[in-house]
C-alpha positions in Angstrom: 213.3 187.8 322.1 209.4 186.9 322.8 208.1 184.0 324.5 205.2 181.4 323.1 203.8 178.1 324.4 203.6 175.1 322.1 201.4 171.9 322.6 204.2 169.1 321.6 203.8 165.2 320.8 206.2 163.3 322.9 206.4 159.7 322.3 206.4 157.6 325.6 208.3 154.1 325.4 205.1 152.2 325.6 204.7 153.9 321.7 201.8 155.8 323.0 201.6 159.9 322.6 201.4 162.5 325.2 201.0 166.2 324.6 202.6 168.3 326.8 202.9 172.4 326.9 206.2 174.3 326.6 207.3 177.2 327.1 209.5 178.8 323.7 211.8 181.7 323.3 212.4 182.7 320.1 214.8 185.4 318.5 213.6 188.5 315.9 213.6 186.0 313.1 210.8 183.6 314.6 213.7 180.7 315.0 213.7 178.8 318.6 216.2 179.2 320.0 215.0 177.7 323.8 212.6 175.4 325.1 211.8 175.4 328.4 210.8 171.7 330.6 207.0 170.9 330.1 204.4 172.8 331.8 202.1 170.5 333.7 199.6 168.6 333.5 200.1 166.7 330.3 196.7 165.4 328.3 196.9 162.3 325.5 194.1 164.1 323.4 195.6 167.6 321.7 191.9 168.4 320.6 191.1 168.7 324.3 193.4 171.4 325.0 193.5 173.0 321.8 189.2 172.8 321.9 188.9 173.7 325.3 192.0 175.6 326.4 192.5 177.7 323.0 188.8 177.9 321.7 186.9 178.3 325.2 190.3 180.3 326.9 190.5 182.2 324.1 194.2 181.6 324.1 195.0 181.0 320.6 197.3 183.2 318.6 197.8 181.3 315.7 198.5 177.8 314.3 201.6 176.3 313.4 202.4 172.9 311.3 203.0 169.4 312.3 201.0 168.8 314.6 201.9 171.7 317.4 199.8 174.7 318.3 201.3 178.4 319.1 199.7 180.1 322.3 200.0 183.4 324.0 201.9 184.0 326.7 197.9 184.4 329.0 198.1 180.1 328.3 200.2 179.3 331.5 197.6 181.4 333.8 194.4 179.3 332.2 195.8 175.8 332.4 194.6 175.1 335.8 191.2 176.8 335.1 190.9 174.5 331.4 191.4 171.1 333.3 188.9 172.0 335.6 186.6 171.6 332.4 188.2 168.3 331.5 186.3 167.0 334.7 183.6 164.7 333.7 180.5 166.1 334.1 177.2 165.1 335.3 175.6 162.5 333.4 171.9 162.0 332.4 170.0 159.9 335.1 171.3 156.4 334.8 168.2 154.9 336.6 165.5 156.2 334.2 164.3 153.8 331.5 164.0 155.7 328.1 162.4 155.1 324.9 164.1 157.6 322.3 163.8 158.5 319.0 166.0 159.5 315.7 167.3 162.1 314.5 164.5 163.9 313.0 160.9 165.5 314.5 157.4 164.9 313.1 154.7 166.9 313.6 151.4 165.5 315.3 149.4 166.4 312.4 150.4 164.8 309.5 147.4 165.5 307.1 148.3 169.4 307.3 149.8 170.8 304.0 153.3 170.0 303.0 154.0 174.0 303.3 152.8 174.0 306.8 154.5 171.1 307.8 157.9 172.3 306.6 157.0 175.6 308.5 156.5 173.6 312.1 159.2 170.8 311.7 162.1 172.5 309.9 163.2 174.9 312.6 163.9 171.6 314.5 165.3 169.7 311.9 168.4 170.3 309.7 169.3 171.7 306.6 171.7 170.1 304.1 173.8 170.8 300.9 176.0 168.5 298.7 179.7 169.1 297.2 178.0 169.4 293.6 176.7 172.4 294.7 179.5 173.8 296.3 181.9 172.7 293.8 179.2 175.1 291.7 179.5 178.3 293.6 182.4 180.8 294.1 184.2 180.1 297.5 182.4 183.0 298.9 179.2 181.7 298.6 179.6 178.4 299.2 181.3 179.2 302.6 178.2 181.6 303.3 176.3 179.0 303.0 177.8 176.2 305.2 178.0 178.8 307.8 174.2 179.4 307.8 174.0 176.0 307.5 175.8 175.6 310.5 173.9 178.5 312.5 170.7 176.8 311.5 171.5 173.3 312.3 173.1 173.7 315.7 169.7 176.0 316.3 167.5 173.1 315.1 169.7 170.7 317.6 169.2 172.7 320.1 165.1 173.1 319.4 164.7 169.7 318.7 166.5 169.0 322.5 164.1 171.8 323.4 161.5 169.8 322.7 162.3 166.8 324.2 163.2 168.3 327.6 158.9 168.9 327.3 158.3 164.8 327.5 157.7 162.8 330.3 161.3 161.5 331.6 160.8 158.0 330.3 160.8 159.6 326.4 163.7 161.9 327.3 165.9 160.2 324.6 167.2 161.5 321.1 170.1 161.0 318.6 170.9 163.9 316.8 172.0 163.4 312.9 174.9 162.9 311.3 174.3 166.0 308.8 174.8 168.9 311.3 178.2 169.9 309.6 178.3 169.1 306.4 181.5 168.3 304.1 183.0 168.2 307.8 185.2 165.4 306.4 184.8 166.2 302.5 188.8 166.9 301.1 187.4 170.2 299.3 185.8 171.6 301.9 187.0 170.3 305.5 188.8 173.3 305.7 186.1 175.3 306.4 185.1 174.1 309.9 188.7 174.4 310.9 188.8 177.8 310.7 189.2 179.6 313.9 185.9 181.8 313.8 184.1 179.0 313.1 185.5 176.6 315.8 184.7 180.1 318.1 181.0 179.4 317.4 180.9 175.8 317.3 182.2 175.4 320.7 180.2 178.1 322.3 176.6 176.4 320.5 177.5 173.1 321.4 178.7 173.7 324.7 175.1 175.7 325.5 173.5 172.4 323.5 175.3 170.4 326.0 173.9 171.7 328.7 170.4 172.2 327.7 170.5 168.4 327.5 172.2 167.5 330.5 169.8 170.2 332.8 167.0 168.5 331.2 168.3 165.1 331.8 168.0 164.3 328.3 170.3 161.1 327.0 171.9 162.0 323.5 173.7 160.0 320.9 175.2 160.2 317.3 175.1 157.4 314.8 177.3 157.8 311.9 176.4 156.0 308.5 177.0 152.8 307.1 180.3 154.3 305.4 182.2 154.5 308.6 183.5 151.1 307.8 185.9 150.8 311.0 186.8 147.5 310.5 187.4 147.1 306.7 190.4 145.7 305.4 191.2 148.9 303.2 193.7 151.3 305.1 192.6 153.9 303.0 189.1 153.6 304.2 189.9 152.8 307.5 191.3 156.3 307.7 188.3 157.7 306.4 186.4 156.0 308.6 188.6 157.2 311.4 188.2 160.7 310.2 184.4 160.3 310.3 183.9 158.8 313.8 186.3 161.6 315.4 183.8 164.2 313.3 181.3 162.9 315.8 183.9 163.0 318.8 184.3 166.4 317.9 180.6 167.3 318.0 180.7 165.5 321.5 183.6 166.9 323.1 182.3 170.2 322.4 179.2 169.6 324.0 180.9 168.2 326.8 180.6 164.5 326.5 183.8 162.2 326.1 184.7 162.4 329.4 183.1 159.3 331.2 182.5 156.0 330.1 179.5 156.1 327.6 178.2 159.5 328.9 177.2 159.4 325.2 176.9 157.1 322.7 178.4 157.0 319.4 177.1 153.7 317.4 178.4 151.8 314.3 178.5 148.7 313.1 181.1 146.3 313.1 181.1 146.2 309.7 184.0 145.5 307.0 185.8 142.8 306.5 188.4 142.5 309.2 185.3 142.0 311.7 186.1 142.1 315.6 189.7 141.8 315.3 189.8 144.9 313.3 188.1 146.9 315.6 190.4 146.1 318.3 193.2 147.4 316.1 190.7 150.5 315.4 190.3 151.3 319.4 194.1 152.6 320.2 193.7 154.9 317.5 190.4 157.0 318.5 190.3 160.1 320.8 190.0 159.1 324.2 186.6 160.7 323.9 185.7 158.9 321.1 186.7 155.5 323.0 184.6 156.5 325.6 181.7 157.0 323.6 181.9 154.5 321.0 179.3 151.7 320.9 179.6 148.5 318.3 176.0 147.5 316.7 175.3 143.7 315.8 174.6 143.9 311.9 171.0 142.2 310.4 173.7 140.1 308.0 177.1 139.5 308.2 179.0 140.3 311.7 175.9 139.3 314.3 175.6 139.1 317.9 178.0 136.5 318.9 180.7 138.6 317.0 179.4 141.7 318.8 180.2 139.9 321.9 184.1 139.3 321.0 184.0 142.9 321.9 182.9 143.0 325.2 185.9 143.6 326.8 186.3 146.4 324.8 183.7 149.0 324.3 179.7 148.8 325.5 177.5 146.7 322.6 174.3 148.0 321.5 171.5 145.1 320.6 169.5 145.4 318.1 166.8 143.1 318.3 165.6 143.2 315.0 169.7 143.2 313.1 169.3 139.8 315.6 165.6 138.6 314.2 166.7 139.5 310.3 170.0 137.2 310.8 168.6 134.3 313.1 164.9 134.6 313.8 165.3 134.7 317.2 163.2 136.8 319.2 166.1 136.6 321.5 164.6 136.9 325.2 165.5 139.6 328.1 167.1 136.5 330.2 169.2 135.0 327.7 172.8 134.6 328.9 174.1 136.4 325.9 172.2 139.5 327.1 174.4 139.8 330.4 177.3 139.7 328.5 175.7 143.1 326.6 174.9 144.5 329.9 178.5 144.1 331.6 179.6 145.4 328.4 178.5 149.2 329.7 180.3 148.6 333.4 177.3 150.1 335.0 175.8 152.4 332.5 172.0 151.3 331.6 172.7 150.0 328.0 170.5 150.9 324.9 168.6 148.4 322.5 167.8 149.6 318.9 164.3 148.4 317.7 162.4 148.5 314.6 159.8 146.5 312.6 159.7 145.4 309.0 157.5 147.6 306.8 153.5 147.7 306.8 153.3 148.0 303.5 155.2 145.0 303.3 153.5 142.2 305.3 150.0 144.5 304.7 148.0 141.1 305.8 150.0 139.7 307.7 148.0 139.3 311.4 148.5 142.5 313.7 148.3 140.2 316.7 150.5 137.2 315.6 154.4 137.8 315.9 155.8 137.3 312.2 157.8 134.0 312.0 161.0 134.4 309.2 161.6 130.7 308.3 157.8 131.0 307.2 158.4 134.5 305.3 161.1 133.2 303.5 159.8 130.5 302.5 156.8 132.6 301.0 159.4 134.3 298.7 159.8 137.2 301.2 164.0 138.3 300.9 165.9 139.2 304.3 166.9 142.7 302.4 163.5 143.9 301.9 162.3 142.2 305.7 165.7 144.6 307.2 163.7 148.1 306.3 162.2 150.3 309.2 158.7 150.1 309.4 157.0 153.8 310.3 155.0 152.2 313.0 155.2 149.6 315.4 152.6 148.2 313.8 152.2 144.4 315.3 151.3 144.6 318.7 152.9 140.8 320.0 156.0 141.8 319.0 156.1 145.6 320.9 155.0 143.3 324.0 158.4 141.3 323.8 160.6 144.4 322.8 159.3 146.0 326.2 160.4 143.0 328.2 164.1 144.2 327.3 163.1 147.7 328.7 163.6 146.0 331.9 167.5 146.0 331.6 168.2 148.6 328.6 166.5 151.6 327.2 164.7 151.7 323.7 166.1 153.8 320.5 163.0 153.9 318.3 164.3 153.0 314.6 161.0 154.2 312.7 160.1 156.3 309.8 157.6 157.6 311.8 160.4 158.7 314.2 158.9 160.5 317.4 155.5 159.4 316.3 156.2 155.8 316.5 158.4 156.3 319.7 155.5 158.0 321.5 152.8 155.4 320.7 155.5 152.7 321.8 155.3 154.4 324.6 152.0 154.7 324.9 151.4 151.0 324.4 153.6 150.4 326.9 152.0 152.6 329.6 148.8 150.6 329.0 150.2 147.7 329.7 151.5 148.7 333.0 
């Protein structure tokens, strides 16, 4: 007879899931033959224990199917101590207004050769790879090279937050890409980040990311892309959807966000045809950490703000003030009703606004110092698809003035090509302006 401890669904009579841990005796054969009353405490989310009390404990002996996991007998001594890690921890300063930047870092000096440019930015930005070329490659090589991939792109996160911790306070801001882990979600190859080494050094190189950002007070957010389609009336895409925004949750949890009400923010749009109402039906089925970090976009043409606002009861809305100009041509003001409704949204977390421009190259003589009006645009021949695309600068100055009078209530993610470029001469301009 030998004794394991199993992490085990129960179904309460509200239909919700709770995991609890037992205790198992089991006979020479590997059958059960006893299980013991549940060890408390009890958690909804098995990737919390199973990320934090296997992975972090080192408690794991192996998995087992449906859904449980198989510990060692050490699990009963490290429950107490992995809970204490459940606590939330401290959060970036909620009082500091931010303007942030995306996902990628640009160098000062933009005239300098393409080869020395790749030699300063890409040890903080990420590397990539695509299933064609795996599918190419024997499975050896292909796994060698997502895991330098993955060494290399949780060192660039970590450099690029390195980086950021060297700004003034007010620029302390950054959302880290989607493409960290690639194929994370990919059929073929999702296997490969399940794997125990690898889960060993993803949640020791997020955790230390994780800190880094919360030591240097740095706010941090995902934003997954336009095919996580939450709200889509395909259950088959829904689920993939599901898969992709728990990806994220994943990344989070291990850095240790997901544990407070937007201590981090991961964004999407509303998206898909089932609009608001589907993404109520979405919520019950995310990780508590990924409830606690999503965020729901307004979208520059189909589900806008006043269907961003259905949601307000039910996870913090991010405005983006130019989604809202593309759809309406409003340059909606910092005192408009609807904008208290998007700050009650984030129950006392200082919200986030995305902003961005439409291209210089564009409107190339359209008036720097006049606002651009989109009834008049249109009219000109100018089409809403091409007007939606980022500009790399923030190029007219009339319209930075009124995207800094939402600063007030909500800080800024820069959406530029020009990434932290643009975001430091927004900045700039508004630090002249007092």
């Amino acid at each position: 007879m030998r004794t394991e401890f199993r992490l085990i669904l129960h179904t309460l009579p509200t239909g919700e899931g709770i995991y609890r841990i037992h205790e198992l005796a089991l006979n020479e054969n590997d059958e059960i033959v006893k299980v013991s009353e549940p060890i408390t405490p009890q958690h909804e989310s098995p990737e919390v224990l199973t990320h934090i009390l296997i992975h972090m404990l080192g408690a794991l002996t192996k998995p087992v199917v449906n859904g449980n996991m198989l510990f060692s007998n050490n699990i009963s001594d490290s429950i107490d101590s992995a809970f204490e890690l459940l606590k939330p921890k401290k959060m970036f300063n909620n009082s500091t207004k931010r303007i942030g930047f995306a996902c990628k870092y640009m160098h000062e000096d933009q005239s300098l050769s393409k080869k020395v440019l790749e030699e300063i930015q890409r040890p903080l930005n990420t590397k990539a790879t695509t299933v064609a070329w795996l599918n190419r490659q024997s499975r050896d090589v292909a796994e060698q090279r997502l895991w330098d991939i993955m060494i290399h792109n949780t060192d660039s996160a970590r450099r690029l937050i390195e980086y950021v911790g060297t700004l003034p306070e007010n620029r302390r801001m950054v959302r880290l890409g989607s493409d960290i882990l690639p194929v994370y979600t990919e059929p073929t190859w999702s296997y490969f980040w399940h794997r125990s080494d690898v889960i060993d050094v993803l949640v020791s190189r997020f955790a230390a990311i994780g800190e880094l950002a919360r030591r240097s007070n740095i706010r941090l957010s995902f934003h997954p892309g336009q095919f996580c389609v939450l709200a889509s009336d395909n259950p088959d895409i829904v689920n993939r959807s599901l898969e992709e925004f728990e990806y994220h949750a994943d990344m989070a949890r291990w850095m240790g966000y997901g544990r407070s009400f937007q201590d981090f923010k991961i964004n999407v749009h509303i998206a898909g045809r089932q609009g608001p109402e589907g993404i109520k039906r979405i919520i019950p089925r995310l990780s508590p950490e990924a409830r606690n970090t999503l965020t729901i976009e307004n979208d520059e043409m189909s589900w806008g703000l006043g269907s961003s606002l259905e949601l307000a009861d039910h996870c913090a809305l991010v405005l983006d003030i130019h989604h809202h100009w593309i759809r309406n041509g409003e340059y909606i003001e910092a005192n408009d009703e609807r904008i208290k409704r998007v700050i009650d949204s984030w129950r006392g977390v200082r919200p986030v606004i995305h902003y961005s421009v439409s291209r210089e190259d564009l409107l190339p003589d359209h008036c720097r110092n006049t606002r651009p009006d989109l009834d008049s645009l249109l009219a000109q021949g100018y089409k809403k698809a091409k007007l939606r695309a980022h500009s790399d600068f923030y190029w007219n100055e009339p319209v930075n003035d009124w995207a800094l009078t939402h600063w007030e209530w909500a800080d800024i993610m820069c959406e530029s090509k020009a990434k932290n470029l643009a975001s430091h001469r927004l900045y700039e301009h508004a630090q002249q302006k007092g």
